[in-house]
C-alpha positions in Angstrom: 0.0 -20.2 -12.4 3.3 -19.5 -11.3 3.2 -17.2 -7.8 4.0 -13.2 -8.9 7.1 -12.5 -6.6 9.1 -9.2 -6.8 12.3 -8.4 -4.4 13.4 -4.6 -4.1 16.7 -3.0 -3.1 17.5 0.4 -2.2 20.2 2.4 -0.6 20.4 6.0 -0.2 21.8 8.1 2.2 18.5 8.1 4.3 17.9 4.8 4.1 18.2 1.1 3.3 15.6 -1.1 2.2 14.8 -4.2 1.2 11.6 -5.7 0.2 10.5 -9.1 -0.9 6.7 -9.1 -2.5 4.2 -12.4 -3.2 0.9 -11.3 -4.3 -0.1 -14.8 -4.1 0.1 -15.5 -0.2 -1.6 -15.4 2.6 -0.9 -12.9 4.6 1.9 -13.9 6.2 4.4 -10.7 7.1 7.9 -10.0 8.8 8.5 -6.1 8.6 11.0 -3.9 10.6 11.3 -0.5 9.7 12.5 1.0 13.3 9.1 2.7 13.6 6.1 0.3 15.6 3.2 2.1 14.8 4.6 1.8 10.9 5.1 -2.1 11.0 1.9 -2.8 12.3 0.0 -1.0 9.1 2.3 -2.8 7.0 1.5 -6.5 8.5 -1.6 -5.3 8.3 -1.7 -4.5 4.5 -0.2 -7.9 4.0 -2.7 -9.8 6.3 -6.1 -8.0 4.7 -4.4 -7.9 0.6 -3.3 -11.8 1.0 0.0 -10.7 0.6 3.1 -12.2 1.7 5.8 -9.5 2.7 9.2 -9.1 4.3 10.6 -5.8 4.5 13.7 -4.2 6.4 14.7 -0.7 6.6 17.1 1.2 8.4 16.7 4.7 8.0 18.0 8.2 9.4 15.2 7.8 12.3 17.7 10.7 14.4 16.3 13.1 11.8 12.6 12.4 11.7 10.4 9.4 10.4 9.8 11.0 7.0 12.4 9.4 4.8 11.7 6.0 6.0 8.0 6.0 5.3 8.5 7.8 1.9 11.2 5.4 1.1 9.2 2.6 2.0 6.2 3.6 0.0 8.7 3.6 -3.3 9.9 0.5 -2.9 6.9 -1.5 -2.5 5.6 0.6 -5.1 8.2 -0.6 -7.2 7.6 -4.2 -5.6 3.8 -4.4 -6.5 4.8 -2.9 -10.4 7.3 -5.6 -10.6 4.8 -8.5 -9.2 1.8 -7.4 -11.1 3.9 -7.8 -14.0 1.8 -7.2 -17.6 -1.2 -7.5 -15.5 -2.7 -9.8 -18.1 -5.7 -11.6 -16.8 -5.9 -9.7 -13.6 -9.4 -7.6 -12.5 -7.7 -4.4 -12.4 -9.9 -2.1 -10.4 -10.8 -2.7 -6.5 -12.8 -0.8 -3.9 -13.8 -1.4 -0.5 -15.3 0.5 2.4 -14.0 -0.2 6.0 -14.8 0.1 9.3 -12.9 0.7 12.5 -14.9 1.4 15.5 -16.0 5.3 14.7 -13.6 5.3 11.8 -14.7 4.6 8.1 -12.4 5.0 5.1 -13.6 4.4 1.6 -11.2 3.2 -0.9 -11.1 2.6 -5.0 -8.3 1.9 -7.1 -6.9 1.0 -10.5 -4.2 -0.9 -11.6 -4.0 1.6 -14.9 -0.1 2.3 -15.2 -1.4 6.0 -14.5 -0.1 7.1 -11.7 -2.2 9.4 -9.2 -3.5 10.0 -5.5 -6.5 11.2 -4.3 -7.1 12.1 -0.8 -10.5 13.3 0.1 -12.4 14.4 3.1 -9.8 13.5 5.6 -10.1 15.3 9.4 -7.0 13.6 10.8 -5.3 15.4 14.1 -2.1 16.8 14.0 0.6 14.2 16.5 1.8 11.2 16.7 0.3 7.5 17.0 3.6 6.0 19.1 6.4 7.1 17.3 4.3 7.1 13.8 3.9 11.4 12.4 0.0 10.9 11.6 0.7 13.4 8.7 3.3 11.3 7.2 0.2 8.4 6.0 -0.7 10.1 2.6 2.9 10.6 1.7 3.0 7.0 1.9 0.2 6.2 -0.1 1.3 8.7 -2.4 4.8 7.3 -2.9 2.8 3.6 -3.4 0.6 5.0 -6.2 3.4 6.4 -8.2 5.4 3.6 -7.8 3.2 1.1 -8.4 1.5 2.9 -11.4 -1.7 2.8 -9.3 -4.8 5.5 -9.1 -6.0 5.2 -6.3 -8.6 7.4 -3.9 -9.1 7.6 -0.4 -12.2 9.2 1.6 -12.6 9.5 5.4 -16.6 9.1 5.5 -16.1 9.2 9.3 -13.5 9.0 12.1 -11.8 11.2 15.2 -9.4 8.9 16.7 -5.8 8.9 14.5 -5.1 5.2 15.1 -8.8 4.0 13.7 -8.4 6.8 10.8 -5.0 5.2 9.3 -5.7 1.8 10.3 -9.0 2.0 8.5 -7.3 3.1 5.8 -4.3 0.8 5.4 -7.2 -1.9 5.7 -9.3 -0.4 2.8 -5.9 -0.4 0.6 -4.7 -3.8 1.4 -8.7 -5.5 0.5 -8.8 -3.2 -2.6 -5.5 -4.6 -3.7 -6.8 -8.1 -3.0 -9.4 -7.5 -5.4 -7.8 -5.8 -8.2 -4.6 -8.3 -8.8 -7.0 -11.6 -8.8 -7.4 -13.3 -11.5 -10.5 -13.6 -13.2 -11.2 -16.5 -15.9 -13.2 -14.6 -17.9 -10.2 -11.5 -18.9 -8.4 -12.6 -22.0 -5.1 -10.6 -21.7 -4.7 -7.3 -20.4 -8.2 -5.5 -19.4 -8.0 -2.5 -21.0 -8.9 -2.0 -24.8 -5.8 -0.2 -25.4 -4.4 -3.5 -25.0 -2.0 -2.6 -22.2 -1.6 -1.1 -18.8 
């Protein structure tokens, strides 16, 4: 089958982003968004989803880091819609649980074209993880989801330190995803017996 590729643009005032998506990789990633902390969950999403990524953004990072991790979560939101494409033949819903040291985050999602975020349970402190605003992560994931046309839950089943918490998390995500856009042999067209997603 041929790979599922998607490239992004988008320019605003806040920021400028570009993002090139291959859900069938292998985890290979080259990501600069001015914020370190930032790139290294996003290689990381690629590496653990078997992704292959490249993403550059230059943002209004004077002002604060919330319109470059917003921004970002749009357009590879918009990336993975694109990618996924009718979704025909794909498995469609993914979980995993994952560990970081003390941290655990619990993860399920579904490729249903229905848009939502759940965040449950989470005990993260306030701060920063370098230069990263801890409470910035859900409005990342929550800019993915509506993007992408994803549902998708997250539960902190355990955790204290901020880096382990939104690692964990970013890891659950990307093995989820990994899962839910295979391909399985056995789906004729699009699982779902509306007959689209």
């Amino acid at each position: 089958m041929a790979q599922r590729l998607a490239v992004v643009e988008r320019t605003t005032n806040e920021t400028s982003i570009k993002v090139r998506l291959c859900l069938d990789g292998s985890g290979e990633a080259v990501v600069d968004t001015g914020i370190g902390f930032f790139d290294h969950m996003l290689t990381a999403l690629a590496r653990h989803s078997l992704s292959d990524m490249e993403l550059a953004c230059k943002g209004d990072l004077n002002v604060d880091g919330h319109h470059t991790v917003e921004d970002v979560g749009i357009c590879l939101g918009q990336a993975l819609a694109q990618a996924a494409g009718d979704k025909k033949g794909i498995t469609r819903y993914g979980h995993a649980i994952v560990p970081l040291d003390e941290a655990v985050i619990q993860c399920a999602l579904d490729f249903s074209g229905r848009p939502f975020f759940g965040y449950h349970d989470f005990n993260l402190p306030a701060g920063s993880v370098g230069t990263f605003d801890a409470s910035l992560f859900p409005e990342f994931f929550r800019a993915l989801a509506v993007h992408a046309g994803l549902t998708l839950h997250l539960w902190q089943l355990n955790g204290e330190n901020p880096h382990h918490i939104i690692e964990a998390a970013f890891k659950a995500v990307a093995r989820s995803l990994q899962v839910a856009w295979q391909y399985n042999p056995r789906v004729q067209g699009v699982p779902s017996t509306k007959g689209v997603l």
